[in-house]
C-alpha atoms as one frame of an Amber mdcrd trajectory, in Angstrom:
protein
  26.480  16.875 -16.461  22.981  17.371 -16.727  20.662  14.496 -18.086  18.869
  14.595 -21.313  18.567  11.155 -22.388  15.479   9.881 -20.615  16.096   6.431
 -21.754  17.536   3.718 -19.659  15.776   1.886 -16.446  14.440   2.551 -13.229
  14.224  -0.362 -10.509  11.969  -0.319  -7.726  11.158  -2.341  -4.563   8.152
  -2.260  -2.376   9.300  -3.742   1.132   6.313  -5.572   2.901   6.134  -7.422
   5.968   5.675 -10.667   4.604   7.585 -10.419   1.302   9.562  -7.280  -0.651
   8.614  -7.411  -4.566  10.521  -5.281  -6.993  10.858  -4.537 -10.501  12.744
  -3.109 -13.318  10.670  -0.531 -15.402  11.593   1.335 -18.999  11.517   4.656
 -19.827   8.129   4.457 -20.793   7.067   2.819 -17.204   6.766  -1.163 -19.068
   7.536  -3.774 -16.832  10.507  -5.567 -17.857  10.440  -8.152 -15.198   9.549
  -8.564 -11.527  11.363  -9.809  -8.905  10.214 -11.182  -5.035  12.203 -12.122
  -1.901  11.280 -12.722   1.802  10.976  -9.755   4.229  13.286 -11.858   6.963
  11.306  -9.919   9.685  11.917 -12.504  12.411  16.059 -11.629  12.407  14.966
  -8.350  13.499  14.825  -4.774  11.865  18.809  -4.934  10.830  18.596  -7.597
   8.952  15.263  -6.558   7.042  17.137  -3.237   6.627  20.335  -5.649   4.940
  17.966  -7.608   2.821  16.948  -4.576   1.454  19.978  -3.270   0.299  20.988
  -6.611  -0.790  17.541  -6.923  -3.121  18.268  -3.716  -4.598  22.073  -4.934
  -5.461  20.266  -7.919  -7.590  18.360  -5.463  -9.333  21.032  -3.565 -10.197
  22.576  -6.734 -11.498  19.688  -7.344 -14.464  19.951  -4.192 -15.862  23.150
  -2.161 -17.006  21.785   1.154 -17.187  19.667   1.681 -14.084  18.932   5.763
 -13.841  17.291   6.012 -10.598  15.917   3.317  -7.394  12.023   3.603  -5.603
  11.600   1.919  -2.188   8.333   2.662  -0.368   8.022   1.077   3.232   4.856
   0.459   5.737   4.735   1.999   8.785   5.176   5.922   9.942   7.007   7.118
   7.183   8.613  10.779   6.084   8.636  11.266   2.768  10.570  14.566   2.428
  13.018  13.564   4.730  13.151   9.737   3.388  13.259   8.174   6.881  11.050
   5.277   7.556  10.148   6.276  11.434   8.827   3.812  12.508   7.010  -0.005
  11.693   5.196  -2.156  14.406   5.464  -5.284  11.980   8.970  -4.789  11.124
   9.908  -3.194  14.407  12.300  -0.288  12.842  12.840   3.116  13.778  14.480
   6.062  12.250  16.099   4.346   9.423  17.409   6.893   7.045  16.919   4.909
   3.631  17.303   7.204   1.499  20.697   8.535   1.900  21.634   5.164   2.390
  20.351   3.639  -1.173  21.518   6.684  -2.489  25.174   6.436  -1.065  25.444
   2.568  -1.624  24.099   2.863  -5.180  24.979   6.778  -6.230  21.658   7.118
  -7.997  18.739   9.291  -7.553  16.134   7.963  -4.958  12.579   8.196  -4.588
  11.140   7.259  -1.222   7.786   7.122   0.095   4.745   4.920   2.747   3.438
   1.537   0.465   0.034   2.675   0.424   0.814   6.031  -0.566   2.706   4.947
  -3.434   0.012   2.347  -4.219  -2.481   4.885  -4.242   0.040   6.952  -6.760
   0.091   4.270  -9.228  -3.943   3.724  -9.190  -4.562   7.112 -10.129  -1.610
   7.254 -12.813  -2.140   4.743 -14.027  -4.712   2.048 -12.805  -8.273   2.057
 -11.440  -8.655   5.950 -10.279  -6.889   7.954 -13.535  -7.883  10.828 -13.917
 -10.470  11.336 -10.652  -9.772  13.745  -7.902 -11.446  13.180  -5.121 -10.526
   9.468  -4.497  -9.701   6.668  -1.632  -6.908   3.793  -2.483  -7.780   1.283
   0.673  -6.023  -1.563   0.405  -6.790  -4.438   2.335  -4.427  -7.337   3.942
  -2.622  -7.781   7.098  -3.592  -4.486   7.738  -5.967  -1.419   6.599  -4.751
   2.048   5.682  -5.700   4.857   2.728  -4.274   7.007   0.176  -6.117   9.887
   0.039  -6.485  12.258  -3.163  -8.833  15.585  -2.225  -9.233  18.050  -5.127
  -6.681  16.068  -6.852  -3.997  16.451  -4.660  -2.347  13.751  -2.472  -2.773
  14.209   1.462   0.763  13.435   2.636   0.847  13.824   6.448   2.136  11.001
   7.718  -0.038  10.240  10.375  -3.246  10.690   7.757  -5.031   7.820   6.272
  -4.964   5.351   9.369  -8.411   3.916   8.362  -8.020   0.425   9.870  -7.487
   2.401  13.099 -11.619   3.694  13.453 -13.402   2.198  16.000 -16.085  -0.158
  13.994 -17.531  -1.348  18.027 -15.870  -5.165  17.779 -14.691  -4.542  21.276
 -11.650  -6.884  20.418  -8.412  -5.362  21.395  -5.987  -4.228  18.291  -2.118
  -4.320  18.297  -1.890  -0.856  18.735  -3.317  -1.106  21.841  -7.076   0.478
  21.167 -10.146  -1.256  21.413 -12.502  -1.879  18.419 -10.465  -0.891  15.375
 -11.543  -1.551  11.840  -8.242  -4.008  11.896  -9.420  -6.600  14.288 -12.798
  -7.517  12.298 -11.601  -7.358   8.619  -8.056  -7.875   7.556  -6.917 -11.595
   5.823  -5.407 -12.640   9.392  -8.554 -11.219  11.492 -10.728 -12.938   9.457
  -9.164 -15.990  10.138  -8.344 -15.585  13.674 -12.474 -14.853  14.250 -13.026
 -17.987  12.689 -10.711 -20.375  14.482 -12.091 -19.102  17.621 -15.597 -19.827
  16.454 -14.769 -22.829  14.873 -12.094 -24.352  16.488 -10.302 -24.819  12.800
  -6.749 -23.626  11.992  -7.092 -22.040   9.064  -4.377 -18.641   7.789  -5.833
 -15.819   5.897  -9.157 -14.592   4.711  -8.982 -17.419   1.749 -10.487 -20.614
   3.052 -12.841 -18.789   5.071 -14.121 -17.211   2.159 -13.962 -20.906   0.122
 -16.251 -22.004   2.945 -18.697 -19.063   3.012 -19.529 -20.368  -0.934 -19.541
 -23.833   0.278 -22.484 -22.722   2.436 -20.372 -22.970   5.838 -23.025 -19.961
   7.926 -20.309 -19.441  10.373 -18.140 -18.748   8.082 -20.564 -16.450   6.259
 -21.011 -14.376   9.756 -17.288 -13.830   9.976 -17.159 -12.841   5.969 -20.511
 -10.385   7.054 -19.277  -8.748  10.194 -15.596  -8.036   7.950 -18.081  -6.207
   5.201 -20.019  -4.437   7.902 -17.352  -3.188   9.526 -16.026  -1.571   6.234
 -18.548  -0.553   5.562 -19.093   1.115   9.115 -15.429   2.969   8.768 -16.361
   3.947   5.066 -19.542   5.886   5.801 -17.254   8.053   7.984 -15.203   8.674
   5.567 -17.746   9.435   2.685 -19.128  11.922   5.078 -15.975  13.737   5.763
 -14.401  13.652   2.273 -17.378  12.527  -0.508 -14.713  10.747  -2.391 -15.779
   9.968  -6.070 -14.548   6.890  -6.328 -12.767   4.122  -3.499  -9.960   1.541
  -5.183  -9.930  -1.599  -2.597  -6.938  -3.267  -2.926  -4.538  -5.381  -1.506
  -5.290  -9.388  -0.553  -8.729  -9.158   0.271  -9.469  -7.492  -2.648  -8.852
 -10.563  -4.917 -12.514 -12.047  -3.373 -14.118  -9.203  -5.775 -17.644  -8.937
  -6.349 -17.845 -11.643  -3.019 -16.379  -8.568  -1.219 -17.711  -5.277  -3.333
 -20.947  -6.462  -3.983 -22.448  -6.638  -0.394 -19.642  -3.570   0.533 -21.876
  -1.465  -1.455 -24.666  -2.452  -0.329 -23.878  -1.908   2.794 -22.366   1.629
   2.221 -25.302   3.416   0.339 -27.680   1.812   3.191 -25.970   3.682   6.007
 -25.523   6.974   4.117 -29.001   8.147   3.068 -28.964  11.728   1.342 -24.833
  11.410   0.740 -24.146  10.857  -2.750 -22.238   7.176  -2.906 -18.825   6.800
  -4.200 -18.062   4.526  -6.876 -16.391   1.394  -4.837 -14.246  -0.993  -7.335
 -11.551  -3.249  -7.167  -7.549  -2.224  -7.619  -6.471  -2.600 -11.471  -2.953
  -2.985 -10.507  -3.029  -5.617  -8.042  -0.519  -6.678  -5.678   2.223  -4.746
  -7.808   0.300  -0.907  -7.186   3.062  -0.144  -4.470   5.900  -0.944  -6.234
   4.807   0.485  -9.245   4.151   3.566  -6.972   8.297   3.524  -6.238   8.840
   3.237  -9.793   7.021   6.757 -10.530   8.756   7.904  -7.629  11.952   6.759
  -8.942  11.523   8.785 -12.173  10.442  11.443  -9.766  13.599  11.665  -8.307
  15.498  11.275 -11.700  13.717  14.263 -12.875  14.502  16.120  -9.869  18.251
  15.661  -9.912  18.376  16.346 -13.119  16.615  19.890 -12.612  19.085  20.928
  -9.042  21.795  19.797 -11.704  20.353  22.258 -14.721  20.130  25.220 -11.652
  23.498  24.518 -10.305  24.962  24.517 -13.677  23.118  27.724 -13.832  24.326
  29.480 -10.767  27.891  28.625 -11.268
């Protein structure tokens, strides 16, 4: 039967390290309500792989007329194939989740990398609509970017590894390289410089940031060095790619003018004659990626609905 009726829901889920936050989205891409569970990480890739199944089952259970499911996953991800390769946090490999949402559900399924889909959502339909040449960099336990040139998305899987550039901190990342934009600026390497500094015990970028205002000046070197460094990996990038416009998102993001202010700054003074990007904050929040699997939900609708139309065609 081919589909005409466009109405009914899709749900979608955005699996994180930390936490996995879905929703269930209209026709008309309204949020009907969200939804959040832990990412049981420490039980080993399995069981995150389980828990993901089993958040998509409750889902299903709040709405009646579900049409299609969106997952999007960190890590080294295929989209055409819909295998999540491979995810230092979560420690999978080869997991092929889209066959298996589709065979334990029997809907469509759209399947794609977090920040990818993030960046999707910005441009559709937060911060970056209608701009071309764009960067979506969200920031929290780790760095990466969703790249838009001439308006089109650059899907290779191993692009947009900006917390990966060497910014010179000399400190050793967990992939194994020395000096990566990773180890100076994310939430947890913001608080790990200033422990060591400090002696404190503080987790995430939060309370070091609470302190910089409070006039703590260690605390406002380790806040400094996180918006050089950005800075540093952002210049390369302008160079490269001139984007228009960069969307920061992700944790970090919700310091906003305490980050973008001085990020700008720091950008146009390292890139002379280059014409600066516009450098703003994410309109969609923490919610971008899994609003990003809800558009690639209807995606995926859409396209069984058309191999449907040409089957029904051929026959």
């Amino acid at each position: 039967m081919i589909e005409t009726d466009w109405s009914g829901h899709v749900i979608a889920l955005d699996v994180g390290g930390t936490a996995m936050k879905g929703a269930i989205l209209s026709s008309d891409n309204t949020v009907e309500s969200l939804h959040r569970w832990p990412t049981p990480r420490k039980d080993g890739p399995d069981a995150v792989v389980n828990a993901v199944v089993a958040a998509i089952d409750e889902l299903l259970e709040h709405t009646k007329d579900a049409r299609a499911v969106g997952i999007v996953v960190p890590g080294l991800v295929d989209d055409h194939t819909g295998v999540a390769l491979f995810s230092e946090n979560i420690g999978w490999r080869d997991v092929p989740f889209r066959q298996i949402v589709e065979d334990h559900t029997g809907l469509p399924v759209g399947f794609g990398h977090d920040v990818r889909a993030g960046g999707l959502a910005e441009r559709v339909m937060g911060a970056a609509v209608g701009i071309d040449d764009v960067l979506f960099m969200p920031i929290g336990t780790g760095i990466s970017g969703a790249m838009y040139i001439g308006g089109r998305m650059m899907e290779n899987k191993y692009a947009g590894e900006i917390g990966h550039l060497d910014v010179g901190s000399g400190d050793l990342c967990a992939c194994g390289a020395i000096g990566c934009l990773e180890t100076v600026a994310t939430g947890p390497s913001i608080a790990r410089r200033y422990n060591a500094l400090t002696g404190a015990s503080v987790s995430g970028a939060k309370p070091v940031l609470d302190r910089m205002t409070d006039g703590d000046l260690i605390a406002v070197g380790v806040w400094d060095d996180a918006v050089e460094a950005l800075a540093t990996a952002l210049t390369s990038y302008v160079t490269l790619l001139s984007p228009e416009l960069i969307v920061v998102g992700g944790g970090l993001s919700a310091a906003g003018d305490l980050l973008l202010a001085p990020l700008r700054v720091a950008v146009e003074r390292r890139l002379g004659w280059q014409q600066p990007p516009r450098i703003v904050q994410a309109a969609l929040g923490d919610n971008a990626a899994c609003l990003g699997a809800a558009i690639l939900a209807s995606e995926s609708r859409r396209a069984a609905a058309s191999e449907a139309s040409r089957s029904t065609i051929r026959s």
